[in-house]
C-alpha positions as a Markdown table, in Angstrom:
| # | Residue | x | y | z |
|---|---|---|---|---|
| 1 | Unk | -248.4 | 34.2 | 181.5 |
| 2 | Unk | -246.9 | 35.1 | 178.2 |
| 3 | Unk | -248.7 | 34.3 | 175.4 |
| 4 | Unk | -246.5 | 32.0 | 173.9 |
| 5 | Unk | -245.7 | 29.9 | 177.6 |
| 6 | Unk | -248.0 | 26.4 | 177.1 |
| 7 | Unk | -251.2 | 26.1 | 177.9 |
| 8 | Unk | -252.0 | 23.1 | 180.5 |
| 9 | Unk | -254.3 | 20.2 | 181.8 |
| 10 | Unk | -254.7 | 19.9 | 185.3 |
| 11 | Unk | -255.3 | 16.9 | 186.9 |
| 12 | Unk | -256.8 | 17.9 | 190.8 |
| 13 | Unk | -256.3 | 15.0 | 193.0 |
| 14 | Unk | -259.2 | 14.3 | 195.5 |
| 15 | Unk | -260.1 | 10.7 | 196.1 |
| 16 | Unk | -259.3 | 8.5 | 198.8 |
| 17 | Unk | -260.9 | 8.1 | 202.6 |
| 18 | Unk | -260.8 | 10.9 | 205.4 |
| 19 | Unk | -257.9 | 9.8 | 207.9 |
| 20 | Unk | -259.3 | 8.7 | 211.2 |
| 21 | Unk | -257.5 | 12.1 | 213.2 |
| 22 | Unk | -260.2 | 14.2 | 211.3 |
| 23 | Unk | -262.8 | 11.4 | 212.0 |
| 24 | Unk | -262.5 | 11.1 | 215.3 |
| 25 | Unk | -262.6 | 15.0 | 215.9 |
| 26 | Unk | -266.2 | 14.7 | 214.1 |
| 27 | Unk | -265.6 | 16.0 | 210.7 |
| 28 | Unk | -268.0 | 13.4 | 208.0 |
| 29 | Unk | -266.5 | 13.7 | 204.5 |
| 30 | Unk | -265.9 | 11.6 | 201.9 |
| 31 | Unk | -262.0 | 12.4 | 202.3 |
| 32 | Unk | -260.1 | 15.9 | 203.6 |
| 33 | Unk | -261.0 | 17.5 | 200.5 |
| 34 | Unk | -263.9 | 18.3 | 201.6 |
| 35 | Unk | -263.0 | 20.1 | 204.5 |
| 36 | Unk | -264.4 | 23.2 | 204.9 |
| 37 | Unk | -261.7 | 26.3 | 205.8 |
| 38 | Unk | -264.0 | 29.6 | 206.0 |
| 39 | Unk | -266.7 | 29.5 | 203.8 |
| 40 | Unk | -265.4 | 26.7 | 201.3 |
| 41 | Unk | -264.1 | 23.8 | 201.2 |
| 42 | Unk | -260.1 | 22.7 | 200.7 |
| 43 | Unk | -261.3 | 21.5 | 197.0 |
| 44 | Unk | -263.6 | 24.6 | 196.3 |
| 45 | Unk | -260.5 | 26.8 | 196.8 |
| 46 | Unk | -258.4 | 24.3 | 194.7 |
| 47 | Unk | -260.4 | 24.5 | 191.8 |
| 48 | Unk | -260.9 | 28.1 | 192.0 |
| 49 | Unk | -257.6 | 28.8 | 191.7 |
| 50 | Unk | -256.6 | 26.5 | 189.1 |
| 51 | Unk | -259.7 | 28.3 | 186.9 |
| 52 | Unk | -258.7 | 31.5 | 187.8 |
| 53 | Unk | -254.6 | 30.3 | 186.5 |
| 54 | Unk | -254.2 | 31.8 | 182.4 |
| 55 | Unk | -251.6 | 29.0 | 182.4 |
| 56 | Unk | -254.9 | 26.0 | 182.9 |
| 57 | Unk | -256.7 | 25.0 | 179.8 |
| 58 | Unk | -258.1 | 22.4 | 181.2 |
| 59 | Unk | -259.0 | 20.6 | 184.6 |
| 60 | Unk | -259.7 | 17.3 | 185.6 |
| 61 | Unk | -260.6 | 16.5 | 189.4 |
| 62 | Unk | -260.2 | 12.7 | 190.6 |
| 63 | Unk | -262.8 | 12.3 | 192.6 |
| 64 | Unk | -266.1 | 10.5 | 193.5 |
| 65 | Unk | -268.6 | 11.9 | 192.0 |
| 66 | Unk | -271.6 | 12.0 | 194.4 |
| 67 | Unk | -269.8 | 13.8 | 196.9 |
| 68 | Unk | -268.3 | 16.2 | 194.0 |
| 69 | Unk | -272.0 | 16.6 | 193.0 |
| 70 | Unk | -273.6 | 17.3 | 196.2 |
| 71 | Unk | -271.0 | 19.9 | 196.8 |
| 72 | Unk | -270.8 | 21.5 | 193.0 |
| 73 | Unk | -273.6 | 20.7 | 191.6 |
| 74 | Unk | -272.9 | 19.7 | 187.6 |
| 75 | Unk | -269.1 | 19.4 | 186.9 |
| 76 | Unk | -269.5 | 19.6 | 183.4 |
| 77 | Unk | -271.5 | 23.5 | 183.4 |
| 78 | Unk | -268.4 | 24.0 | 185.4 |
| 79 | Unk | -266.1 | 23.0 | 183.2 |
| 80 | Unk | -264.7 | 20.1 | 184.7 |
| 81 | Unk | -264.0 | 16.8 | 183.6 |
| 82 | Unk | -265.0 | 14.7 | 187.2 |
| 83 | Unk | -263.0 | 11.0 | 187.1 |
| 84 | Unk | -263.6 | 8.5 | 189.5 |
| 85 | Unk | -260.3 | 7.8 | 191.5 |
| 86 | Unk | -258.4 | 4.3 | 191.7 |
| 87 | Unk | -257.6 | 2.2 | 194.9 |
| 88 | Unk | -254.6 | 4.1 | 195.8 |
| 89 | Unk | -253.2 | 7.5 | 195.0 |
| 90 | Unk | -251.5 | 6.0 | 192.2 |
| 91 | Unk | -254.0 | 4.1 | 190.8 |
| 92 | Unk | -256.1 | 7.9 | 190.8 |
| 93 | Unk | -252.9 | 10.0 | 189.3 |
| 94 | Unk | -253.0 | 6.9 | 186.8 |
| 95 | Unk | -257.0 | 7.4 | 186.1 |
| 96 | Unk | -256.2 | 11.5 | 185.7 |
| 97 | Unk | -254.0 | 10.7 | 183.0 |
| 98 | Unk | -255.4 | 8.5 | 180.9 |
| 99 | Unk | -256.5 | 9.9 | 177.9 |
| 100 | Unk | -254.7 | 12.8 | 177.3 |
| 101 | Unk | -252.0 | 13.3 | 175.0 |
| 102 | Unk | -248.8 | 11.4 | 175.8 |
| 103 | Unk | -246.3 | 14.1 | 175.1 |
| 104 | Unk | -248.1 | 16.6 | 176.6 |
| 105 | Unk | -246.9 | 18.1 | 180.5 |
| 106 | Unk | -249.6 | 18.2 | 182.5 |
| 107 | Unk | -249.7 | 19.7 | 186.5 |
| 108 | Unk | -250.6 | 17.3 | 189.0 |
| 109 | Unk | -252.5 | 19.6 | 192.1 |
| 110 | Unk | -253.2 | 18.2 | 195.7 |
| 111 | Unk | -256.4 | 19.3 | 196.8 |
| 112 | Unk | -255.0 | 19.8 | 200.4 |
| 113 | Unk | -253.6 | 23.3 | 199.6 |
| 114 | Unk | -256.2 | 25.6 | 200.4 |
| 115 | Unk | -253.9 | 28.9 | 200.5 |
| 116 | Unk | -252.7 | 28.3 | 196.7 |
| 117 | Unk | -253.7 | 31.1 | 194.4 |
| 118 | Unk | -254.3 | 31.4 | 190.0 |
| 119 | Unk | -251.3 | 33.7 | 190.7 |
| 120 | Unk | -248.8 | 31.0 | 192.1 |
| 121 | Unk | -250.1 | 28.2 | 190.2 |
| 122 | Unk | -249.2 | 30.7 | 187.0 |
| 123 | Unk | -246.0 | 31.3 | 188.8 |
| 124 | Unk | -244.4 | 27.6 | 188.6 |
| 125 | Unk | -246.1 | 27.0 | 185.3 |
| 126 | Unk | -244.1 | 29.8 | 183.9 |
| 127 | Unk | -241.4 | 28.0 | 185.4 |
| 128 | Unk | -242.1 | 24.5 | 184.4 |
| 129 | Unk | -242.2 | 26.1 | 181.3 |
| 130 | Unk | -238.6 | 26.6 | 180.8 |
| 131 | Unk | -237.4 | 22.9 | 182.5 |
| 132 | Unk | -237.1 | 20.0 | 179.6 |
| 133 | Unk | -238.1 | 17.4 | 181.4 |
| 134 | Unk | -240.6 | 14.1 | 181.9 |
| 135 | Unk | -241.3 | 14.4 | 186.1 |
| 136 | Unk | -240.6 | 18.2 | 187.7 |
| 137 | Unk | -241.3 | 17.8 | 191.5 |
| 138 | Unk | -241.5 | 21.2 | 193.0 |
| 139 | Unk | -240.1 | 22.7 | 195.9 |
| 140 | Unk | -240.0 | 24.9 | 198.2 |
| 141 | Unk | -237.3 | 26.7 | 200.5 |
| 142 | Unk | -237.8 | 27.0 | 203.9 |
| 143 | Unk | -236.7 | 30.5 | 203.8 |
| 144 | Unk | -239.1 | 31.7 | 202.2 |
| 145 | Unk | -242.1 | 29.5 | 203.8 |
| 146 | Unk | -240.9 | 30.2 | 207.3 |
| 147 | Unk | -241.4 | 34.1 | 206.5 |
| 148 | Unk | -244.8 | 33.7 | 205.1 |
| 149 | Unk | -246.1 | 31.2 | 207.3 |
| 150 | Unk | -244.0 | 30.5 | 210.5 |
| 151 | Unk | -246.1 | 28.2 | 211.9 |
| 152 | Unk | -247.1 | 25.4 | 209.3 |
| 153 | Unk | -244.8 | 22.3 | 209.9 |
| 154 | Unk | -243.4 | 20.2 | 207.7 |
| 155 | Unk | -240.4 | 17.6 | 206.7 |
| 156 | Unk | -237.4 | 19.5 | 205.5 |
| 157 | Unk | -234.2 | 18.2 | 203.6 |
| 158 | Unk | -231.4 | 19.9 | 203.6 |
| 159 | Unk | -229.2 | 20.4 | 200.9 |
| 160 | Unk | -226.4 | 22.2 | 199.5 |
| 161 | Unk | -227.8 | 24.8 | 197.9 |
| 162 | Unk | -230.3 | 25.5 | 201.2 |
| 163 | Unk | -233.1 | 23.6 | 203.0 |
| 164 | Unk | -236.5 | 22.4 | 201.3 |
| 165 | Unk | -239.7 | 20.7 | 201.1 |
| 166 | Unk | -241.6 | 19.4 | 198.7 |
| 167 | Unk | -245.0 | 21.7 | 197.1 |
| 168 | Unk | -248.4 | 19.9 | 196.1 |
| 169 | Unk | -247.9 | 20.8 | 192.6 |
| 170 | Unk | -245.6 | 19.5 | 190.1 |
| 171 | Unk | -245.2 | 18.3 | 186.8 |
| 172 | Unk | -245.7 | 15.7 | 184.5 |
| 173 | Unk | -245.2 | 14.3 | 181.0 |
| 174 | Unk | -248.7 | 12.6 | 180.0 |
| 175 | Unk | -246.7 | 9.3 | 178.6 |
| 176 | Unk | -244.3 | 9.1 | 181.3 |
| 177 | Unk | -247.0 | 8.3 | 184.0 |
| 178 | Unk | -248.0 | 4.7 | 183.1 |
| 179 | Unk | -244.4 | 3.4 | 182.7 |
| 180 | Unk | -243.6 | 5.4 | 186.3 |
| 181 | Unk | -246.2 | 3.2 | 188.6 |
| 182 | Unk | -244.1 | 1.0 | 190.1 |
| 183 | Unk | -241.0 | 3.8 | 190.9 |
| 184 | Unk | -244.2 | 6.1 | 191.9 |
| 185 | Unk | -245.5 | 4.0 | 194.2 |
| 186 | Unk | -242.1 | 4.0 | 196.3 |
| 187 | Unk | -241.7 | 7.5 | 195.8 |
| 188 | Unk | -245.3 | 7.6 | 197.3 |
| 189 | Unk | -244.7 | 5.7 | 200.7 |
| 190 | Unk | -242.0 | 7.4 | 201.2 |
| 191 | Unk | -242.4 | 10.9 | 200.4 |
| 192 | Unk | -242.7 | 12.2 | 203.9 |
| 193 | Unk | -239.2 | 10.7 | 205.2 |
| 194 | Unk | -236.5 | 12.3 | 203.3 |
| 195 | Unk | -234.5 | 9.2 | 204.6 |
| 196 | Unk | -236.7 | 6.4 | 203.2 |
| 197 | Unk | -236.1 | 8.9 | 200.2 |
| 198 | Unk | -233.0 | 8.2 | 200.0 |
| 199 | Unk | -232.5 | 4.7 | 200.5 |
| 200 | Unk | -234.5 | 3.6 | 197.3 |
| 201 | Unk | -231.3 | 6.0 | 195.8 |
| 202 | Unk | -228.3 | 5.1 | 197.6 |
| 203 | Unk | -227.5 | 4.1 | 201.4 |
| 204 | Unk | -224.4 | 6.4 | 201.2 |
| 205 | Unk | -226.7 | 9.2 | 200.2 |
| 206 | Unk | -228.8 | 8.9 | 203.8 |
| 207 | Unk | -225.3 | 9.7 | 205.1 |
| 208 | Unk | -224.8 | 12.8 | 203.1 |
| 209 | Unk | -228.7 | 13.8 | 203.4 |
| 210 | Unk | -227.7 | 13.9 | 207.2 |
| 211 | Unk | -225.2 | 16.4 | 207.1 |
| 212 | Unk | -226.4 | 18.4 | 203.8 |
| 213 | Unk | -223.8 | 17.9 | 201.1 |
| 214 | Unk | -225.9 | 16.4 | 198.6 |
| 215 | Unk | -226.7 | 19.3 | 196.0 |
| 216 | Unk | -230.0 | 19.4 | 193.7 |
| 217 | Unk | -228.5 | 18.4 | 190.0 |
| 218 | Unk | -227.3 | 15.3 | 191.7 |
| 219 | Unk | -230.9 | 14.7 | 192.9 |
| 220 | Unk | -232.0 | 14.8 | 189.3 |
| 221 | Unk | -229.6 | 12.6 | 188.0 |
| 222 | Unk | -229.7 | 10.1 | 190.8 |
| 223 | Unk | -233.7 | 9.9 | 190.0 |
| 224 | Unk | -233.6 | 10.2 | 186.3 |
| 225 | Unk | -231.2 | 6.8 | 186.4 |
| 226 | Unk | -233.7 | 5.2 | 188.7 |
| 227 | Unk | -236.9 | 6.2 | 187.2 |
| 228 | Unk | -235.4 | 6.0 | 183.4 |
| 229 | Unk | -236.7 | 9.3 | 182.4 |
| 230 | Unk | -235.6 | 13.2 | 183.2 |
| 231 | Unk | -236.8 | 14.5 | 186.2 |
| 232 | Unk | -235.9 | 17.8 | 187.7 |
| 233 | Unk | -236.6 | 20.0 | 190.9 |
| 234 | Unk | -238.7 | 22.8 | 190.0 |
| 235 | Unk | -238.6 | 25.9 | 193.1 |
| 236 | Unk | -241.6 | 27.3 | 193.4 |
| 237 | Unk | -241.8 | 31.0 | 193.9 |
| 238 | Unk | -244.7 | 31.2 | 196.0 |
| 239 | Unk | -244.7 | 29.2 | 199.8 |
| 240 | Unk | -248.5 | 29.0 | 199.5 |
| 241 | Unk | -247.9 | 26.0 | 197.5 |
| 242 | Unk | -246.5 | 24.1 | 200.8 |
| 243 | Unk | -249.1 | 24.6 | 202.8 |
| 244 | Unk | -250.8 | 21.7 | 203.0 |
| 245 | Unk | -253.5 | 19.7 | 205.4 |
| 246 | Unk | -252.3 | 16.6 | 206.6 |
| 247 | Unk | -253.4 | 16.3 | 210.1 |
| 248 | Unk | -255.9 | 18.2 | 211.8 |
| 249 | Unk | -253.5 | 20.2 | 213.5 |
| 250 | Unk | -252.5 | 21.8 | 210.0 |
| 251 | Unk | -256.7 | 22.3 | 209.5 |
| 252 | Unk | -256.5 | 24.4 | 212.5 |
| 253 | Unk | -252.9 | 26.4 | 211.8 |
| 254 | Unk | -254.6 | 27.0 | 208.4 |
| 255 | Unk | -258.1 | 27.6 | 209.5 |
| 256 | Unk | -256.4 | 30.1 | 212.1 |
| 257 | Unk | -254.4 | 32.2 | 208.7 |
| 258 | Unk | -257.7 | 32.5 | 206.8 |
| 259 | Unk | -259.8 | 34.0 | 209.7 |
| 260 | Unk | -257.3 | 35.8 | 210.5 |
| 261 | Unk | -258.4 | 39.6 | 210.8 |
């Protein structure tokens, strides 16, 4: 990173309860964070590369803490602030937040990305860096995931300008995330159907979803009318950010690229 580009917060989301495909299959962890891929776990690998990131001042992990304890030992000789999550995802991006500056942007990680790097995490910092905005969801184009990693799935939208799906980082104004609950928590249920997507924007939009004529600036203004602040689309350069553990047949595909020899 340039030394001028912002310094951030990062706010590492782990709380919540391990889905029941990973419980029946045996796995006993708080919640898929915990997963071990190789020789550490989906939130060990996290964290590692957010520490390793020049563009990360500071990280917070939303989390229980006994579990976080068991597996880290003392958060705090770390560096890490630990924060006990809320009911819901929202309720625990709310509970990262609070507290820190209100103008400042701060990157909001999943902890089910176990291939992100310090070097792509820098990557689409340096690019949130130059986006004036108050939410900056990234993206990434299938294009370029499909080349590195051909046999992740995922839910893909096409648009004008090419066909995407969403990363596990983006970016946030500190202020903007108390006022955002309610739109957030639609945005939330519905972020894996590009068509329930759409309909909290506009019906005629599923139509135009459907057939791909809906480019990204009308995204941002559509969602910066609905949520009544500026939110943008940020690509991410790096695919690595996509890659994410949802089911356990993406812990295997995953488990499968890290052993690979």
């Amino acid at each position: 990173m340039p030394s001028d580009a912002p310094a951030y917060a990062a706010v590492a989301l782990a709380g919540g309860a391990l889905e029941d495909d990973f419980r029946d299959a045996g796995y006993d962890v708080v919640n898929k964070a915990y997963l071990t891929i190789g020789d550490s776990t989906m939130l060990e690998r996290v964290l590692r590369a957010l520490h390793g990131a020049s563009s990360v001042a500071r990280i917070r992990c939303v989390t229980q803490a006994e579990p976080f304890r068991s597996a880290f030992g003392d958060a705090g000789a770390m560096g890490i602030e630990v924060v006990p999550p809320g009911d819901d995802l929202i309720e625990s991006v709310l509970a990262g937040f609070e507290g820190l500056d209100p103008s400042a942007m701060v990157l909001a990680c999943a902890t089910d990305i176990p291939l992100a790097t310090s070097a792509a995490i820098d990557g689409f910092a340096r690019k949130a860096s130059g986006v004036s905005c108050d939410v900056g969801y990234g993206y990434v184009s299938r294009t370029a995931h499909e080349r590195a990693y051909p046999q992740i799935r995922h839910t893909w939208v096409r648009l004008r300008e090419g066909t995407f799906c969403g990363s596990g980082i983006s970016v946030l104004r500190a202020g903007a995330v108390a006022p955002l609950a309610a739109s957030l928590r639609k945005i939330v249920a519905a972020r894996k159907s590009p068509l329930r997507l759409a309909s909290l924007i506009s019906p005629w939009l599923i139509l135009r979803l459907l057939v791909g004529t809906v480019g990204i600036p009308e995204l941002e203004q559509r969602g910066s009318r609905i949520l009544g602040v500026q939110a943008r689309g940020i690509l991410a350069d790096d695919p690595a950010l996509a890659v994410n553990v949802d089911r356990l047949e993406d812990l295997k595909a995953v488990e499968a690229i890290v052993n690979k020899p």
